[in-house]
C-alpha positions in Angstrom: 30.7 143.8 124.0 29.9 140.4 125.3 29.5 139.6 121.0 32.2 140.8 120.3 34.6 139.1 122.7 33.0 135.4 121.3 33.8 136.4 118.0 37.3 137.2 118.8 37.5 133.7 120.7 36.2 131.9 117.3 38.2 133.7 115.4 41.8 133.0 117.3 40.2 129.2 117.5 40.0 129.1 113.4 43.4 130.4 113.5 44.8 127.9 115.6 42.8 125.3 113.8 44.4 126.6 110.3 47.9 126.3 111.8 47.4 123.1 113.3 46.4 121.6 110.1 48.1 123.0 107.5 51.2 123.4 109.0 51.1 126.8 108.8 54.5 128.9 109.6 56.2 125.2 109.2 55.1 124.4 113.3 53.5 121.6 112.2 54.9 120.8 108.7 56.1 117.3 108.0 56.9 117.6 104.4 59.1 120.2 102.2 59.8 120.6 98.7 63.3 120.7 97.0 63.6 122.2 93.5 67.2 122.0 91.8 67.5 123.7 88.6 71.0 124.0 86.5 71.7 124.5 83.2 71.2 121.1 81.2 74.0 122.1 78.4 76.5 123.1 80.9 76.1 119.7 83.4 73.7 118.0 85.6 72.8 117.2 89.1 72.5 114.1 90.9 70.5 112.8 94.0 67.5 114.1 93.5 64.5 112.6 95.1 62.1 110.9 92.8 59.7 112.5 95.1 61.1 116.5 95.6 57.8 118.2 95.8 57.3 115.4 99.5 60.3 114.8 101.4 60.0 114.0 104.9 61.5 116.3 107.6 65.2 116.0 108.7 65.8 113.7 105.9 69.4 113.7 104.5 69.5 114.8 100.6 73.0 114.6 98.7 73.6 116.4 96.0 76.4 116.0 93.3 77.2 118.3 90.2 78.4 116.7 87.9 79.7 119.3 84.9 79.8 118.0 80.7 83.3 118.7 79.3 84.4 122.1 79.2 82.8 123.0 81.8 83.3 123.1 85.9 81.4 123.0 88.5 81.5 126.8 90.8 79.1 127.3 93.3 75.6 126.0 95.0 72.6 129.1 95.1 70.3 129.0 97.6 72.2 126.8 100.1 74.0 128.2 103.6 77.3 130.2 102.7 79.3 127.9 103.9 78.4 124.6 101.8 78.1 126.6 98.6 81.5 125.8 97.3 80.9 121.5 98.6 80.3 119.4 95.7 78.9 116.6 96.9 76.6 119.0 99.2 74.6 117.4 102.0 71.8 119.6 103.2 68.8 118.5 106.1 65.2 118.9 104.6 63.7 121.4 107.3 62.3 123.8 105.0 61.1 124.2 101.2 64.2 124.8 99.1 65.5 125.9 95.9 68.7 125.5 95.2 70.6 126.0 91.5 74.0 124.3 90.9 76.2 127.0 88.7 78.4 125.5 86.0 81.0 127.8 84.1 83.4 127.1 81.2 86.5 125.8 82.2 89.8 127.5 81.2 93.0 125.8 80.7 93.6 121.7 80.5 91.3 119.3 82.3 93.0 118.4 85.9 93.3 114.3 86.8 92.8 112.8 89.9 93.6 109.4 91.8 91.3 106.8 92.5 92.7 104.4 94.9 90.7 101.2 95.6 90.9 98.9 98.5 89.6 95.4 99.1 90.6 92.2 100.5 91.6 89.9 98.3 90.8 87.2 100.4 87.5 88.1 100.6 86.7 89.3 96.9 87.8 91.5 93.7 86.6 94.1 92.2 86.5 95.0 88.2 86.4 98.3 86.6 89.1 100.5 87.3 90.5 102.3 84.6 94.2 101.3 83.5 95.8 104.6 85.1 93.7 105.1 88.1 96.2 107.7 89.4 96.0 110.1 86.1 91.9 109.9 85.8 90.7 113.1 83.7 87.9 115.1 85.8 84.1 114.3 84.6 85.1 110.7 83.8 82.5 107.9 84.3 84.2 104.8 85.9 81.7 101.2 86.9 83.1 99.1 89.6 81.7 95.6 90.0 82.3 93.7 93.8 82.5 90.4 93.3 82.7 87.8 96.4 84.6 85.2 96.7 82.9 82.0 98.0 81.7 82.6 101.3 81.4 85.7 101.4 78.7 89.1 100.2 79.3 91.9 99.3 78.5 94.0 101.8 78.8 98.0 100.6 80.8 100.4 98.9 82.8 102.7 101.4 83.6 106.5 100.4 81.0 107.6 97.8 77.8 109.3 98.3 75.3 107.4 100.4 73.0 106.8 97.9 75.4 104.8 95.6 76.8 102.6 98.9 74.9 99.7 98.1 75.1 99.4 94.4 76.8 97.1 92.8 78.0 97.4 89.8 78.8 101.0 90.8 78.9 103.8 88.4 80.2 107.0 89.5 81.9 110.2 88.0 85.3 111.3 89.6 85.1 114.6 90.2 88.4 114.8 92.8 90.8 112.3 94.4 89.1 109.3 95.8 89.5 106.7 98.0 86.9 103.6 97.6 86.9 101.0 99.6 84.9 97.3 98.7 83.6 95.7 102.0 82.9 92.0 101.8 80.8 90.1 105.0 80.9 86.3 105.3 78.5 84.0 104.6 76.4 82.8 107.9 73.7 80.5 108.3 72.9 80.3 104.4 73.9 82.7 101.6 71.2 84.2 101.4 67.4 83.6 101.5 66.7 85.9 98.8 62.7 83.8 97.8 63.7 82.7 94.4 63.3 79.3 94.7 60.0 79.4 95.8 56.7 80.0 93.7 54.9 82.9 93.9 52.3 82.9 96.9 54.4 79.9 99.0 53.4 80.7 102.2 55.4 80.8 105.2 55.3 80.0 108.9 54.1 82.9 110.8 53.8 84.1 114.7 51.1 85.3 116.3 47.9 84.8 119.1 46.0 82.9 116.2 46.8 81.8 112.6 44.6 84.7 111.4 46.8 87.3 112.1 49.1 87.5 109.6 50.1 86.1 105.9 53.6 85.6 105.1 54.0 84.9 101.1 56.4 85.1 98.4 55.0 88.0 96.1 56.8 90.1 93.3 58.8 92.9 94.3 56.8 95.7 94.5 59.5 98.3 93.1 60.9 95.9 90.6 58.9 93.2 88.6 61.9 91.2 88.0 62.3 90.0 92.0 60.7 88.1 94.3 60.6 89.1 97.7 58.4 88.0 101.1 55.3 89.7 101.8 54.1 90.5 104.8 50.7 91.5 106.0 49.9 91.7 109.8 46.3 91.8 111.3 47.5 91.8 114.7 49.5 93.0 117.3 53.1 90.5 117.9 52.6 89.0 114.3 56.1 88.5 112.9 57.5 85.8 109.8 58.9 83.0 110.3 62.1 81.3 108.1 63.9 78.2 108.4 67.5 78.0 108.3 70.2 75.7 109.0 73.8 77.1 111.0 76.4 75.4 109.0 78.2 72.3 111.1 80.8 73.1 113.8 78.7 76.9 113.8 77.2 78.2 117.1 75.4 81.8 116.8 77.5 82.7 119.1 80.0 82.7 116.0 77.9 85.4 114.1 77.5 89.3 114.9 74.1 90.5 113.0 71.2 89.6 111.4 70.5 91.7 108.3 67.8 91.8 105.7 66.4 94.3 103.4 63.0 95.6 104.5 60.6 97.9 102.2 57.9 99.2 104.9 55.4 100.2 102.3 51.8 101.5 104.7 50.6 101.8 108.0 52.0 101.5 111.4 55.5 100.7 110.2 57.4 104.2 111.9 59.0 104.5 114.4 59.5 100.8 115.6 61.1 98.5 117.5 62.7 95.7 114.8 64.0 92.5 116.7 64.8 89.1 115.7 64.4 85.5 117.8 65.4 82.5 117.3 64.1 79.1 117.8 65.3 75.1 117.8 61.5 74.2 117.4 58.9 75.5 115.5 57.4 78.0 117.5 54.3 79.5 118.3 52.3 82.3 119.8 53.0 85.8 119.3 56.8 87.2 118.4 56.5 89.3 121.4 55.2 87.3 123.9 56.8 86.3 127.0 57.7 82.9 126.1 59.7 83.9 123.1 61.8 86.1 125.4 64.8 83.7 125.9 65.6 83.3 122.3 65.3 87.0 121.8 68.8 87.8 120.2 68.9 91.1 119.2 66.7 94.7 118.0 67.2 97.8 116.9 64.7 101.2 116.7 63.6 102.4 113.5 63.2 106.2 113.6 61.4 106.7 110.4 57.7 106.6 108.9 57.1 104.8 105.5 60.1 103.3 103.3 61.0 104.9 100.4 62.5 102.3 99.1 64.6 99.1 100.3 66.6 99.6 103.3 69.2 97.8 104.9 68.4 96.5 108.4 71.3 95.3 110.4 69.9 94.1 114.2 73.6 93.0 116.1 73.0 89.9 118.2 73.3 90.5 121.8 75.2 88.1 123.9 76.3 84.6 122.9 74.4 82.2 122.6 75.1 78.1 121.6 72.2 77.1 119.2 73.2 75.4 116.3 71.6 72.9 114.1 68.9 74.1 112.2 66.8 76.9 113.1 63.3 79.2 112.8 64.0 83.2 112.8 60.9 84.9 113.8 62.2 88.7 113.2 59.8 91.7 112.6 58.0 94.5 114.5 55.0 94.5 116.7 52.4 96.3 115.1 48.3 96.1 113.2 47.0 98.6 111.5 47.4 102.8 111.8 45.9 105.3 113.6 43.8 105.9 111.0 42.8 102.5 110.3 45.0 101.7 107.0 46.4 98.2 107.0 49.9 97.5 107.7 52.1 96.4 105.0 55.4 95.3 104.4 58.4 93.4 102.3 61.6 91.4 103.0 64.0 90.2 100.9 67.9 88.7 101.5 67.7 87.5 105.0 70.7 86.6 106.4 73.4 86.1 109.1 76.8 87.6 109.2 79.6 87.4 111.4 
């Protein structure tokens, strides 16, 4: 009996084991698959993850059917009753999912619709819209293009799918009325530093307990071949980059309300993060967390995510006021070395700049 009630125990142990690690019943499960299938001749889908078969939990997938001509769009299979009939459909990855976009022929004319666009002329224009935006036939494929007027960026695209927000020019297919809106930021401290004036592996200032403990370097973008973008490496904890930048005359940054930049967190212990941003009158030293950085500390924000899966927009909003002008360093970054599991930390920045 006394056998017997061990091998039970080893047993429920392996059992627990097997859950544990494979994630077994989804407890533990991290990643789910997404299949969309639809009938190629009849229309197509867009947003679909480059990666389906590995998206991370409680990530936000949008979906958009988009049917050929003589066809409609009618229904979503495999998604919760209620969304089935939403076209653009967001669903929340907390399960594997199969889902099938259903596309019938279409009988009688093709309706219009109204695209309405809105911008601030004072701020930028935007190309592209069709001749007769209120009388737009459905399924038709319009490109916008924001373009700033000096002193100013465009910022995003406001009432399309959040996957399209940031491109520009913008290509999307109207599919119902529409109202798009252009949003323009101004120009702080510099344009932009977007690294294409420097040569590839120009270092930059870093901060940190020693010199050793991290490389900042201008590198090629690592998702397109065509860019340049800042490399960052850290080998220890409070390591952060360092740029130089100049507040334009009769500016305090006190005048500005955020510091963006795009970051791609490529590998290790880049989730789940604090992000800040400091900044200096003199070149500074020690590490970017450290207590005597602390009064220059203007702003952070926490990044609930693991790994980027591609560029992201980070926007930290400056606390306070504060009156530095004059030229400046911004130390901005997270405090971090390598995983749990060892692997090196990794990660790339590209179009650093203020805006008010």
């Amino acid at each position: 009996m006394f056998v017997k009630i061990r091998k039970s125990i080893y047993v429920s142990l392996f059992l627990v084991i097997a859950v544990m690690t494979t994630g077994c019943l989804g407890i533990f499960q991290r990643d789910y698959s997404l299949s969309v299938t639809y009938n190629a001749e009849q229309g197509n889908v867009e947003g679909i993850p480059e990666k389906a078969n590995k998206i991370k939990k409680d990530t936000i997938v949008e979906l958009t059917a988009i049917p050929k001509s003589g066809y409609m769009f009618s229904t979503w299979e495999g998604v919760p009753e209620e969304l089935a009939k939403e076209n653009p459909i967001e669903i929340v990855m907390n399960s594997n999912m199969d889902i099938t976009a259903i596309f019938v022929e279409r009988v009688g004319p093709t309706p219009t619709y109204k695209v309405d666009l809105i911008y601030d002329s004072q701020e930028g224009t935007v190309r592209g819209l069709p001749e007769n935006p209120e009388s737009i036939e459905e399924g038709t494929e319009i490109t916008l293009t924001a373009v700033a007027n000096e002193g100013f960026l465009f910022d995003k695209w406001i009432g399309v799918p959040g996957t399209k927000e940031k491109e520009n020019p913008l290509t999307i297919t109207v599919l119902g009325d529409m109202e798009i809106k252009a949003q323009f930021s101004s120009v702080v401290v510099k344009q932009v530093e977007d690294f294409e004036d420097f040569e590839i592996g120009h270092e930059f200032l870093t901060l940190g307990w020693s010199p050793e403990d991290a490389d900042a370097v201008v590198a090629v973008d690592p998702l397109n071949p065509d860019n340049k973008v800042l490399k960052f490496t850290p080998r220890n904890y409070g390591a952060v980059p360092v740029i130089e930048m100049s507040l334009p005359e009769g500016k305090t940054l006190a005048d500005y309300s955020s510091f963006t930049f795009k970051g791609y967190f490529a590998e290790g212990d880049v989730g789940w993060k604090n992000i800040f941003v400091a900044v200096f009158t003199e070149t500074p030293s020690g590490p970017g967390d450290g207590d005597d950085n602390k009064p220059a500390h203007v702003g952070e924000f926490f990044r609930g995510m693991g790994g980027s899966s591609g560029w992201e927009e980070i926007v930290i909003e400056i606390d306070g006021s504060s009156e530095i002008t004059g030229d400046i360093y911004v130390g901005f970054g997270m405090s971090t070395a390598a995983d749990a599991e060892g692997v090196p930390t990794l990660w790339y920045v590209d179009d650093v700049k203020f805006v008010q």
